[in-house]
Structure formats: C-alpha cells, structure tokens
Backbone as CSV, one residue per row, in Angstrom:
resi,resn,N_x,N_y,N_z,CA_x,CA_y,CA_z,C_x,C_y,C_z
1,UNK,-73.205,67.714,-2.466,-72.913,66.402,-3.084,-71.798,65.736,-2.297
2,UNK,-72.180,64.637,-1.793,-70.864,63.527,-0.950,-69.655,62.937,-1.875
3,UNK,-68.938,63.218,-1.559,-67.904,63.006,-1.904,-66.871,61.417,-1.624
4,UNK,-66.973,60.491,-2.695,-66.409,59.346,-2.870,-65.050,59.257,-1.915
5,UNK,-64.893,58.987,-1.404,-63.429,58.277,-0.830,-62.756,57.419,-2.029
6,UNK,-61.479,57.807,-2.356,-60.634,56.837,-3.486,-60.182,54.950,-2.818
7,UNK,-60.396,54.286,-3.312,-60.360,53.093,-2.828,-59.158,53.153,-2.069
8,UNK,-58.814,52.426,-0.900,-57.521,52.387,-0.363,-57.143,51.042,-0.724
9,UNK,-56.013,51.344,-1.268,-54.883,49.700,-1.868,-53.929,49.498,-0.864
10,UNK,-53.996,47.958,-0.966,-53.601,47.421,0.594,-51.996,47.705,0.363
11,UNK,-51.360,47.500,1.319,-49.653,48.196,1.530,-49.051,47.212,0.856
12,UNK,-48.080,47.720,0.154,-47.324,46.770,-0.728,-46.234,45.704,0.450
13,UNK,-46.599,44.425,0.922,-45.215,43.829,1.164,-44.502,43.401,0.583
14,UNK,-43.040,43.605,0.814,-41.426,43.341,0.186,-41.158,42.232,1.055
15,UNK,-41.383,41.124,0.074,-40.652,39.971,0.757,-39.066,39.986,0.724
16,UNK,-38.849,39.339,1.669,-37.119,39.441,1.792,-36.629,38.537,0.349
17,UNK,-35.925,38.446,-0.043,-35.302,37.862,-1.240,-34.158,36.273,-0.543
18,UNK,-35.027,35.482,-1.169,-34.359,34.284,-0.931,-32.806,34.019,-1.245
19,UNK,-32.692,33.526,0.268,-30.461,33.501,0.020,-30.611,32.944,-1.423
20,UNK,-29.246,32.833,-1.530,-29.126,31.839,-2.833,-27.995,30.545,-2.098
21,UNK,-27.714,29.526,-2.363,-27.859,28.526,-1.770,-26.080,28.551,-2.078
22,UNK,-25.380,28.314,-1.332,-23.621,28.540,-1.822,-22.785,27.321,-2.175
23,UNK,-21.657,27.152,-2.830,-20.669,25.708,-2.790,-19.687,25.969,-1.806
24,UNK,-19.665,24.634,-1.154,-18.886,24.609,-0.447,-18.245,23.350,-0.977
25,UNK,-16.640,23.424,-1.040,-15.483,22.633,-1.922,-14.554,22.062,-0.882
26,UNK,-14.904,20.731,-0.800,-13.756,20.474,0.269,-12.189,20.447,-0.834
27,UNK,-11.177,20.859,0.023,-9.628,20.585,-0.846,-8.822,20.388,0.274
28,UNK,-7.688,19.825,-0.369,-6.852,18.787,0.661,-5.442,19.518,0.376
29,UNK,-5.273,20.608,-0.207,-3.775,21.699,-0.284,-4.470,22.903,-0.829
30,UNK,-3.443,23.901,-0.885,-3.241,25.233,-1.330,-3.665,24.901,-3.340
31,UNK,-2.902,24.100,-4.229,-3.229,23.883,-5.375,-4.795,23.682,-5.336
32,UNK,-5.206,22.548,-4.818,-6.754,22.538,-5.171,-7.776,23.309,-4.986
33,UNK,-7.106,24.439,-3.544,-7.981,25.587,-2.748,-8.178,26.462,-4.211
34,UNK,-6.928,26.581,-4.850,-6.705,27.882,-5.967,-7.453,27.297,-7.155
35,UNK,-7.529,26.064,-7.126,-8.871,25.788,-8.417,-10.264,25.446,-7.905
36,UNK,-10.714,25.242,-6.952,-11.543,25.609,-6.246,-12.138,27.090,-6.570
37,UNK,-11.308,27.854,-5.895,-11.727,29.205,-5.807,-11.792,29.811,-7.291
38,UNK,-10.738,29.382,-8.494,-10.632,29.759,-9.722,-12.391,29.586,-10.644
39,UNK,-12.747,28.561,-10.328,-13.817,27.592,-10.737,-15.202,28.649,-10.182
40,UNK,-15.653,29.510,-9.152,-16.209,29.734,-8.540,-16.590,29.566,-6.799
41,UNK,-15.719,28.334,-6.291,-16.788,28.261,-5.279,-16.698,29.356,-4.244
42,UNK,-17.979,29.296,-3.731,-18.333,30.045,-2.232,-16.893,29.592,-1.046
43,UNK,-17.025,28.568,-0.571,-16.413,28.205,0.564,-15.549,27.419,-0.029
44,UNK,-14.301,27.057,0.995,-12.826,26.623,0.711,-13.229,25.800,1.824
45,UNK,-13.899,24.232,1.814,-13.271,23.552,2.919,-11.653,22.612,3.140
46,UNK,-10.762,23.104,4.306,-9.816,22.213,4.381,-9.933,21.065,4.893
47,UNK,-9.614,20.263,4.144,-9.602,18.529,5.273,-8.911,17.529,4.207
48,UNK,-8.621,16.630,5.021,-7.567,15.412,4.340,-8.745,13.932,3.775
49,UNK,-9.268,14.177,2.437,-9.932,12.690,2.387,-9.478,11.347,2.531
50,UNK,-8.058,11.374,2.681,-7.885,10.486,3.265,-7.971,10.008,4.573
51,UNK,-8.935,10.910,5.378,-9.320,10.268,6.779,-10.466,10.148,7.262
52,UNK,-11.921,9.869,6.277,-12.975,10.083,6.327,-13.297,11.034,6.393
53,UNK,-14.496,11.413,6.933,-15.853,12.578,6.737,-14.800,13.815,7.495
54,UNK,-14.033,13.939,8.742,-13.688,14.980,9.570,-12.117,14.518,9.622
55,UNK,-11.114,14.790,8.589,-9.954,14.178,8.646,-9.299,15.863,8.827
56,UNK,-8.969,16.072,9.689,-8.328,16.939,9.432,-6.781,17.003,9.283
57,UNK,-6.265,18.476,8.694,-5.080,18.626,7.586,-3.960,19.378,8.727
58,UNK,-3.257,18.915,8.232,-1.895,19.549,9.520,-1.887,21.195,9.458
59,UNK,-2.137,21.878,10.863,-1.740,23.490,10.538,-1.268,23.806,9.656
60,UNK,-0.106,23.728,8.794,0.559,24.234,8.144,0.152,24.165,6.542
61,UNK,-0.554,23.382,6.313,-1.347,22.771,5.109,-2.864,23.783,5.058
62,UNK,-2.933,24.052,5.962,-4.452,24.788,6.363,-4.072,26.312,5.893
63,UNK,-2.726,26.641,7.104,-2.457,27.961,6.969,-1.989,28.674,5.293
64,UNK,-1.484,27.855,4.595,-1.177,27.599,2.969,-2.546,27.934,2.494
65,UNK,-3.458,27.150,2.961,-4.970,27.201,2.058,-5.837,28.635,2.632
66,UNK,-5.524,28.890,3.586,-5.985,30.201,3.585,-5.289,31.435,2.860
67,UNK,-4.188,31.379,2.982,-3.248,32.200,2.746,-3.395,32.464,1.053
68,UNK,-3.692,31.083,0.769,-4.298,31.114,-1.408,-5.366,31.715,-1.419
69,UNK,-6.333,31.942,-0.301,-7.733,32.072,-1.055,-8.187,33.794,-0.337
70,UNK,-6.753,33.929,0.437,-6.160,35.408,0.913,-7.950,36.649,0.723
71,UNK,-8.949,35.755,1.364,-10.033,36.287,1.403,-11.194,36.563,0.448
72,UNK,-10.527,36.059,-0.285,-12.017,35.931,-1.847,-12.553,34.963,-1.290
73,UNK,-12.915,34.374,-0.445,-14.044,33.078,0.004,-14.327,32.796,1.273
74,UNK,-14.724,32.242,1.596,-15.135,32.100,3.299,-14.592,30.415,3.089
75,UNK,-13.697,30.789,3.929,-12.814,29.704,4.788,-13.118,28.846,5.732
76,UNK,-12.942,26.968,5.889,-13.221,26.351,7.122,-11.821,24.848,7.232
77,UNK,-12.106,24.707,7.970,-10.757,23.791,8.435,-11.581,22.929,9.332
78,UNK,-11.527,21.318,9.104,-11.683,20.403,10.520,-10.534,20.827,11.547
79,UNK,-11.428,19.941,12.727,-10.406,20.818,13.635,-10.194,18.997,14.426
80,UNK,-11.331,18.085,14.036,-10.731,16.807,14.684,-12.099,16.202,14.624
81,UNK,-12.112,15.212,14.958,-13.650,13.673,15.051,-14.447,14.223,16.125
82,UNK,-14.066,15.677,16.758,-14.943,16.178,18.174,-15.479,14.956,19.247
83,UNK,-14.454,14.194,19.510,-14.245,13.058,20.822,-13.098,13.594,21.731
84,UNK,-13.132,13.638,22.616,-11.656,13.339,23.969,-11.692,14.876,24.469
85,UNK,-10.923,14.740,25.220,-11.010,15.851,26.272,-9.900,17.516,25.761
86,UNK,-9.014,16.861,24.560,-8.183,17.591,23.987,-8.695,18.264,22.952
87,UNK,-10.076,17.978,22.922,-10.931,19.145,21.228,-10.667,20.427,21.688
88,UNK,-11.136,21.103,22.816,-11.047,22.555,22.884,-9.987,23.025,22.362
89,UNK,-8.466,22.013,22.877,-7.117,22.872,22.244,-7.099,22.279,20.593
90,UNK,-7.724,21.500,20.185,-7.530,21.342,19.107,-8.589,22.385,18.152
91,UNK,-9.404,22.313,18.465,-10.219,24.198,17.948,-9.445,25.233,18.128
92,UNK,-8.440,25.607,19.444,-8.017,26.689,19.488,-7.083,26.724,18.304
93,UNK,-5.702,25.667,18.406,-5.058,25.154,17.387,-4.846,25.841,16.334
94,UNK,-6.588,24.836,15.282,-6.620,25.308,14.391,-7.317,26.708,13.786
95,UNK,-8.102,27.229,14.820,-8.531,28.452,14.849,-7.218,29.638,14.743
96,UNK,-6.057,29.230,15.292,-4.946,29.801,14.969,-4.313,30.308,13.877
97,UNK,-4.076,29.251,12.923,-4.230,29.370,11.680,-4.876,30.156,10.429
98,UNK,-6.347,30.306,11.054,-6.658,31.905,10.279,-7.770,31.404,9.569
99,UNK,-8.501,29.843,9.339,-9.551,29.712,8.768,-10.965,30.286,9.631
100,UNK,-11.936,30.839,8.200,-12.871,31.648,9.210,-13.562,30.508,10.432
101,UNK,-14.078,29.511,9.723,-14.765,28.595,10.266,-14.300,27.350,10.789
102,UNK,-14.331,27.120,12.147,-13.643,25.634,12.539,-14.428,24.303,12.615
103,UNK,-14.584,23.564,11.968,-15.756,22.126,11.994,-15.280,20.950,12.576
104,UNK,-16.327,20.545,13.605,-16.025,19.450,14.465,-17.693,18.614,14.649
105,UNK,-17.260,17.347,14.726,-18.134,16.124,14.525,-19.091,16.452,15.743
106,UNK,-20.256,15.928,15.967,-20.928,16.258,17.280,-21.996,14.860,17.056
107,UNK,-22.078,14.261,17.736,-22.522,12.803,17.889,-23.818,13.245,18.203
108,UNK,-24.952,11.831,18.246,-26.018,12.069,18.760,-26.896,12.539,20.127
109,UNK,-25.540,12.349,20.952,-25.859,12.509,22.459,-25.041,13.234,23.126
110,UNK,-24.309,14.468,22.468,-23.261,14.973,23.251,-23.257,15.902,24.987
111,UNK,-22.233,16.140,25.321,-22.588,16.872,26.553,-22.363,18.025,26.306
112,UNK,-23.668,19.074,26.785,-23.966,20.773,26.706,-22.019,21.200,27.027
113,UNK,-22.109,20.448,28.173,-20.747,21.189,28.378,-19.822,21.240,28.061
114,UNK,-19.337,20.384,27.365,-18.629,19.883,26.486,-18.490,20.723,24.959
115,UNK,-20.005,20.593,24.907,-20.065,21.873,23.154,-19.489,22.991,23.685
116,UNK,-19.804,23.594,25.028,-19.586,24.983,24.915,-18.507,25.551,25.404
117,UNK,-17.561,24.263,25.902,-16.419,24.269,26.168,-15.514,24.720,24.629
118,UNK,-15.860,23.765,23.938,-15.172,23.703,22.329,-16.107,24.612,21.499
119,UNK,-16.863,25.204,22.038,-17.474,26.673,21.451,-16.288,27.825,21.880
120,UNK,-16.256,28.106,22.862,-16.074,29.120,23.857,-14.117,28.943,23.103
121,UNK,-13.421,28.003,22.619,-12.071,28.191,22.254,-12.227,28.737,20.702
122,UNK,-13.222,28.811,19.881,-12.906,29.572,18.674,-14.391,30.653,18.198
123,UNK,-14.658,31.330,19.452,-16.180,32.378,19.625,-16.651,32.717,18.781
124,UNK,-17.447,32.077,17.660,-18.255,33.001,16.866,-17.470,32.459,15.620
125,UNK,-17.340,31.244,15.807,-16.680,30.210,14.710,-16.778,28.689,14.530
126,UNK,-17.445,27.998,15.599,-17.618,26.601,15.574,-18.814,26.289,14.315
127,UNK,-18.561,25.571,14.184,-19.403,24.879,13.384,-19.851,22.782,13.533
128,UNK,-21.032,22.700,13.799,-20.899,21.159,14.064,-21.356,20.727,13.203
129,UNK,-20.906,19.402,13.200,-21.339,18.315,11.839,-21.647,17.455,12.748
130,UNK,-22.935,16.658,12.225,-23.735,15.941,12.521,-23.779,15.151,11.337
131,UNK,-23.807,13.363,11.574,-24.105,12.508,10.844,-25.038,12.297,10.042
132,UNK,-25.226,11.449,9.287,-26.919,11.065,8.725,-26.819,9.715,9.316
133,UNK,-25.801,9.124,9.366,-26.079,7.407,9.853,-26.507,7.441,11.171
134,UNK,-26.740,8.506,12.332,-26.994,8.518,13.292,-28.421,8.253,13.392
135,UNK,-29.634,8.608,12.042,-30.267,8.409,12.052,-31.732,9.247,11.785
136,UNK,-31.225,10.560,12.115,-32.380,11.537,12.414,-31.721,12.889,11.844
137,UNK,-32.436,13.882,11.808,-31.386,15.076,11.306,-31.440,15.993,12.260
138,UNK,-31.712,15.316,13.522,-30.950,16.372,14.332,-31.499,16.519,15.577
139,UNK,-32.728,16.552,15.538,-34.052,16.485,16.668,-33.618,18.015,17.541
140,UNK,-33.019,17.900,18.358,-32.687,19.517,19.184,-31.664,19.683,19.587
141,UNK,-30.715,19.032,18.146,-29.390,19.511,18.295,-29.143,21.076,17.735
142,UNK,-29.921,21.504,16.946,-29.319,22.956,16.379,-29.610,23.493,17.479
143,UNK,-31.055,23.306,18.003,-30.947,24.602,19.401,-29.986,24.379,20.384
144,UNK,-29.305,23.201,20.552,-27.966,22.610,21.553,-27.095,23.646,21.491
145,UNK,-26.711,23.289,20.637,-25.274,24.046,19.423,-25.210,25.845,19.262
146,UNK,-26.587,26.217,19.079,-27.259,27.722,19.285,-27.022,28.059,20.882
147,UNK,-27.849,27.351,21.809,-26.909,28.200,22.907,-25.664,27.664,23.582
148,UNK,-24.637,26.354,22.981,-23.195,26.634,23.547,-22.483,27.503,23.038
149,UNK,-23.153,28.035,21.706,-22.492,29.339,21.151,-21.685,28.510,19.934
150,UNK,-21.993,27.698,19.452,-22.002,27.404,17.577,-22.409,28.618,17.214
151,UNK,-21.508,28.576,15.620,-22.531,29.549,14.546,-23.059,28.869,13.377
152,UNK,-22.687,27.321,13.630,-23.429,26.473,12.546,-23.743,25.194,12.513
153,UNK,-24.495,24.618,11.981,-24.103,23.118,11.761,-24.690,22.822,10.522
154,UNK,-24.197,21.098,10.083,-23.900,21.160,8.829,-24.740,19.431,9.193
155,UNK,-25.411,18.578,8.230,-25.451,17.216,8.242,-24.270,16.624,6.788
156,UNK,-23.508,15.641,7.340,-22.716,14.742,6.612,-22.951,13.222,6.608
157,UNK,-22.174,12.797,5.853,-22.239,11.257,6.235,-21.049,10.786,6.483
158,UNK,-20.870,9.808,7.205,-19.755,9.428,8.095,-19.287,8.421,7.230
159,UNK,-19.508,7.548,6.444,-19.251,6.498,5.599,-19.460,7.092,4.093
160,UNK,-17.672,6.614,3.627,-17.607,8.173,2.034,-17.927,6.735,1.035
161,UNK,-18.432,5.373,1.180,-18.156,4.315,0.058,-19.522,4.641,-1.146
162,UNK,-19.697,5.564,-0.950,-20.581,6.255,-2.587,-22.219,6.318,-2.043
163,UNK,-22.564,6.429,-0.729,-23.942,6.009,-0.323,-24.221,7.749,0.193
164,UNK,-24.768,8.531,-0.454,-25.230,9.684,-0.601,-26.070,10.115,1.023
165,UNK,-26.689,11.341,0.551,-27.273,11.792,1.977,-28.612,11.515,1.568
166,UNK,-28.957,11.847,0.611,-30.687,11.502,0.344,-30.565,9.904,0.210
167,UNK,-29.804,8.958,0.343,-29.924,7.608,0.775,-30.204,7.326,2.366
168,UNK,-29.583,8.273,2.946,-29.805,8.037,5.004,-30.678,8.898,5.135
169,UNK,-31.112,10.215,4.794,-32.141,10.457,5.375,-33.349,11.164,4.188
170,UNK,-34.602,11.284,4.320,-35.644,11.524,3.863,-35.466,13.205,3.531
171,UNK,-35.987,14.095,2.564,-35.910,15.364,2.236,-36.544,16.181,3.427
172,UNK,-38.201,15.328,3.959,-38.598,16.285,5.161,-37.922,16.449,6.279
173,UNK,-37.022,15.574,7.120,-36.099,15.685,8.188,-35.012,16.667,7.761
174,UNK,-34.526,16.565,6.263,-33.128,17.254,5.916,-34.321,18.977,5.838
175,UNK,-35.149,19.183,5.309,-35.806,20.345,5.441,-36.313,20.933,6.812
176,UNK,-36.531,19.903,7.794,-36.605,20.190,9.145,-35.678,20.652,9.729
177,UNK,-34.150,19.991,9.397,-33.094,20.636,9.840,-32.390,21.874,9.225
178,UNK,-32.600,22.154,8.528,-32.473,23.571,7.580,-33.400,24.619,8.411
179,UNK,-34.506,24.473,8.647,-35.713,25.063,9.174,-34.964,25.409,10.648
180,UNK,-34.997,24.543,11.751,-34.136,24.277,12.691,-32.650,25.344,13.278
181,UNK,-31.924,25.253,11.888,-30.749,26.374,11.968,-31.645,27.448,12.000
182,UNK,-31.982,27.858,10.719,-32.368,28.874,10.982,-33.232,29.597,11.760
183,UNK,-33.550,28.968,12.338,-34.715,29.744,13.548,-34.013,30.035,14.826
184,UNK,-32.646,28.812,14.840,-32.135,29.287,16.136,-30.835,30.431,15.893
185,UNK,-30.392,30.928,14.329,-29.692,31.741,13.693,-28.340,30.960,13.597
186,UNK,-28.358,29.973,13.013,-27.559,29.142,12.498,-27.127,28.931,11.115
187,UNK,-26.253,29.327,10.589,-25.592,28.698,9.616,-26.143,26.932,9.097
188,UNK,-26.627,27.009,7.958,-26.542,25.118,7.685,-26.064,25.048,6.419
189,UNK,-25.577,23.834,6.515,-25.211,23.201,5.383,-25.826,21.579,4.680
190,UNK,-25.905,20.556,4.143,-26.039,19.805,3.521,-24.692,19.058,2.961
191,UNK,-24.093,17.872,3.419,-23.207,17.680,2.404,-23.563,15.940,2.501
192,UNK,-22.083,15.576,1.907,-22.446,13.576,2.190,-22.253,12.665,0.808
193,UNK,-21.375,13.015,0.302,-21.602,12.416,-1.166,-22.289,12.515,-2.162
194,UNK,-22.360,14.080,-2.460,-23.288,14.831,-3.279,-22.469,14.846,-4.270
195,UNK,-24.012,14.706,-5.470,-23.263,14.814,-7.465,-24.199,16.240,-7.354
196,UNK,-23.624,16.844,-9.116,-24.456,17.557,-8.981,-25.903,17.903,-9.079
197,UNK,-26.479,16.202,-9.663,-27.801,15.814,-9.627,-28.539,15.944,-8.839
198,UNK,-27.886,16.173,-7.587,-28.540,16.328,-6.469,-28.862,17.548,-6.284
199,UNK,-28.173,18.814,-6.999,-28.785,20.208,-6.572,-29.863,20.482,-6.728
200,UNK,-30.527,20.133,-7.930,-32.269,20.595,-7.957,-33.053,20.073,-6.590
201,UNK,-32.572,19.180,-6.197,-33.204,18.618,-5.238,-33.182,19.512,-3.701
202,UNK,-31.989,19.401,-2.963,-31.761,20.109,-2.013,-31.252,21.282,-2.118
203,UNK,-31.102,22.143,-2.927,-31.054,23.376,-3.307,-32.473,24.148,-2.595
204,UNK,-33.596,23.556,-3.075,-34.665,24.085,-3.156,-35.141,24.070,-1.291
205,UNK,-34.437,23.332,-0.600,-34.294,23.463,0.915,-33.867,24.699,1.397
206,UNK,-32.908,25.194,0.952,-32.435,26.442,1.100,-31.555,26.395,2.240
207,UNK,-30.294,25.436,2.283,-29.578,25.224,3.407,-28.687,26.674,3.014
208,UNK,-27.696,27.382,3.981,-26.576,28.374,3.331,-25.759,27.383,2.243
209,UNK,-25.204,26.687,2.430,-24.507,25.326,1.765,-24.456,24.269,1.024
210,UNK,-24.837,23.836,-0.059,-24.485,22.634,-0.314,-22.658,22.068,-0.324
211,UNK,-22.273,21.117,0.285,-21.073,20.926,0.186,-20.660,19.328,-0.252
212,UNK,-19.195,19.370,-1.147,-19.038,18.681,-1.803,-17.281,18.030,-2.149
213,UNK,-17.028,16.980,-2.346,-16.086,16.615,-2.653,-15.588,15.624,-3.442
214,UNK,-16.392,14.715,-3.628,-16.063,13.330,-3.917,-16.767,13.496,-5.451
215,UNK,-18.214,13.846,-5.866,-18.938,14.439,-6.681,-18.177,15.681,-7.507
216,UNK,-16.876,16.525,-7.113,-16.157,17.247,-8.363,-15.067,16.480,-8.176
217,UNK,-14.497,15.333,-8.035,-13.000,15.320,-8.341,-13.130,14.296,-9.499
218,UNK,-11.867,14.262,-10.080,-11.657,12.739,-11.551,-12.197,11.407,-10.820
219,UNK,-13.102,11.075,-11.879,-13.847,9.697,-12.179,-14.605,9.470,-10.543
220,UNK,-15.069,10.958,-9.968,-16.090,11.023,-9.008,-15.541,10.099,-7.553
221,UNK,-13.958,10.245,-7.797,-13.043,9.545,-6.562,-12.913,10.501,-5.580
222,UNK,-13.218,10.616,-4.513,-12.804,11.922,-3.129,-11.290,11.760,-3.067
223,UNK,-10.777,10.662,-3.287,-9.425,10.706,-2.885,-8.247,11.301,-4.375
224,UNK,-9.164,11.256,-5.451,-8.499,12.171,-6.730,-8.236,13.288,-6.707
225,UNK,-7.605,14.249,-7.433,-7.703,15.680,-7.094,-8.813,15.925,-7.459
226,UNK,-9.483,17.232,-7.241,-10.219,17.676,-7.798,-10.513,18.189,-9.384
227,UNK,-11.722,18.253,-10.031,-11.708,18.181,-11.196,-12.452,20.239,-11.572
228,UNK,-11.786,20.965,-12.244,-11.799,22.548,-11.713,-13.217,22.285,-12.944
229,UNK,-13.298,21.807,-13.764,-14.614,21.737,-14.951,-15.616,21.360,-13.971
230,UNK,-15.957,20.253,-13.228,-16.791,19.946,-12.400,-17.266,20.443,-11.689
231,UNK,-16.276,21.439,-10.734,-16.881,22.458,-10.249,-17.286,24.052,-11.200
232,UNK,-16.890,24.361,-11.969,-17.296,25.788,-12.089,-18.930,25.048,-12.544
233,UNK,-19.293,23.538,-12.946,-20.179,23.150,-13.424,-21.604,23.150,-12.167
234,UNK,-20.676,22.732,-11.254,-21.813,22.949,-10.123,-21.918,24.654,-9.520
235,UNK,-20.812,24.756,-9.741,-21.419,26.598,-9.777,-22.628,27.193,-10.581
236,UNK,-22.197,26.502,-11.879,-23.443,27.075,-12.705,-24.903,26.261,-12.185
237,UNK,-25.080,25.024,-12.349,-26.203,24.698,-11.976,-26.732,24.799,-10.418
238,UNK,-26.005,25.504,-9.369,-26.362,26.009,-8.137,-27.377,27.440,-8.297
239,UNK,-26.483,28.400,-9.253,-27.009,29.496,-9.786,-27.962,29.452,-11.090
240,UNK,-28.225,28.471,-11.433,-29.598,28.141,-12.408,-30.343,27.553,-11.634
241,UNK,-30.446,27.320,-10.628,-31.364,26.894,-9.423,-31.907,27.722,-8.684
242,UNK,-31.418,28.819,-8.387,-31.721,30.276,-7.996,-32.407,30.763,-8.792
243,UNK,-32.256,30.954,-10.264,-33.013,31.277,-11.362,-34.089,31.336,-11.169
244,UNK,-34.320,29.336,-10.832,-35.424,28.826,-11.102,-36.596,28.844,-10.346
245,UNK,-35.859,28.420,-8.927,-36.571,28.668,-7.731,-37.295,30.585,-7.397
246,UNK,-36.643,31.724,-8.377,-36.668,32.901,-7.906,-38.100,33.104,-8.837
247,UNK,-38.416,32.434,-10.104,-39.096,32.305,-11.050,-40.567,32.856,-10.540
C-alpha cells in the first residue's frame, strides 16, 4: 500500500515590524528641552525660532540642552543656513558641543563637494534639510547626501507664516522622499508647520520623524514657549497611529 506524503505548508514569513514613526521637538533652551523630554518626545531639536526654519542657538545654549536631556533622547542642533565657505567649521563647532545630530539647509542645486566637505567635519552625523518651497521633494538629493556621507535628511519649510508642508508639496512626492532615504539608508524626517492633525496623515508614510514646533507651543505661536500638554498629546496620537496602522 503507497503511502500519502503529508501536505507540505509553505514557510512561514516574518515580516520585519514596522518602525514606529518618532517626535521630534524643536526647543530654544535647556527649560523647554526638559519639558520636551518630560512630555515624551523622541528627539530634542536645538534651534532659535527666532531665526526661521535653520536659526541656529549659540554653543553654549546647545551644550545646556544636551547636558538636560543627559541621553534619554536623541539629540540635534542647527549648525547654520548651509551657505558660505565657513559651514564645515561651523558643523565642526557645533558638533563640539555634544549634540548627536548636526542639521544644515541644502538647497536645490548644491555642490557634491561641498556636501562632503561639511559631511566629512561631523562623520556619521550630518543631517540635511531640504525645503518644500524649492518645489519638489528632492529628486536625487537623498542619494547626493548618501554618498557625501549624510546620515539623514529631513524636508522643511523655509517660510514659518502658518503655511504647512502638505500645502507645498503633494503626499506622493513627500512618500517618494521617505522611500528615497530609505533605500539609500538614510534617516528621514517630515517637518514644516505641523499640528497634530496632520499625524494620521504622514505618519502613515513612515518617515523616522515627524517634527514639530510651532503646532505644540501656546496659541500654536513657534515663537511662544512650548506648551508640555500639547506635546505629551502628540506623543499619544503618534503612538495611536502605530496602533492603527499595525492593525
């Protein structure tokens, strides 16, 4: 009598488990870093809103804000508008100081040599920000940035007068550029005058980042302090988005 073979069941694949999508908090001192971080967020960005999108905060104001958040968070500091021939020492600078991550502006047309000049002063720490008013989200700037030796880039908006990022650019370009980092092993982010209305939305992109400032502080002013209810609020609905999306 022949004997049946038991059906063979196909191999179980383990999909990798989707990041979960992080806050990133811009603060402008050591006090706001510590309610920031109190509140939940992921990342501590330093910068001065009083100087637009890439204002950056005097060393000593930086070195304070790291020194509060003494490693419960992943740390970043502007380092300058990434124009003139003095960025490299101004990355080294503030790379001095002790924030993990250094962020600098990178225009639509920059020179290779130039990135990897102001790569090469803080190794395995640059991070570029790229506009939305420029127009596009990015076209083959992440792979630029990937080999001057970036470990990230981020899209912002350069103009803070309340005109959001899903106002300059479309969700498929901002998902193209998410797509983009990561293929060339990039860090991304999302920021630009984000509420937290906006998380269901670009959450579901799956940048490392959403980032934010103007959207947690009193009466939704960037130049107010920050508001610590607002954020632990976008903490929660970042992580009910994960929920949802994991569903």
């Amino acid at each position: 009598m022949s004997q049946v073979s038991p059906p063979v069941s196909p191999p179980v694949v383990l999909l990798p488990a989707r990041p979960r999508v992080r806050l990133l908090v811009s603060v402008r001192d050591a006090a706001e870093a510590r309610w920031a971080l109190r509140a939940g967020a992921d990342l501590i960005d330093a910068k001065d809103p009083e100087r637009g999108a890439l204002g950056a905060l005097a060393p000593d104001t930086v070195r304070a804000i790291v020194a509060t958040v003494a490693g419960q968070a992943v740390t970043s500091a502007v380092a300058g508008d990434g124009t003139g021939a003095d960025l490299p020492q101004a990355v080294a600078a503030m790379a001095a100081v002790g924030p993990d991550w250094i962020k600098v502006a990178v225009g639509p047309a920059p020179d290779d040599a130039a990135l990897a000049e102001a790569a090469a002063a803080a190794p395995g720490r640059l991070i570029g920000v790229l506009f939305a008013e420029d127009g596009s989200s990015g076209g083959d700037l992440p792979a630029r940035l990937a080999t001057a030796g970036f470990s990230g880039a981020m899209i912002d908006t350069r103009g803070k007068q309340g005109v959001g990022l899903r106002a300059c650019l479309a969700l498929p370009l901002l998902s193209a550029f998410v797509a983009a980092c990561r293929s060339h092993g990039l860090m991304s982010g999302l920021a630009g005058s984000l509420h937290r209305a906006d998380i269901p939305t670009l959450a579901p992109l799956q940048p490392d980042y959403l980032g934010f400032r103007g959207g947690l502080c009193h009466g939704g002013d960037r130049r107010q302090p920050l508001d610590e209810a607002r954020i632990a609020g976008a903490v929660a609905a970042l992580r009910a988005q994960a929920r949802a999306d994991a569903a």
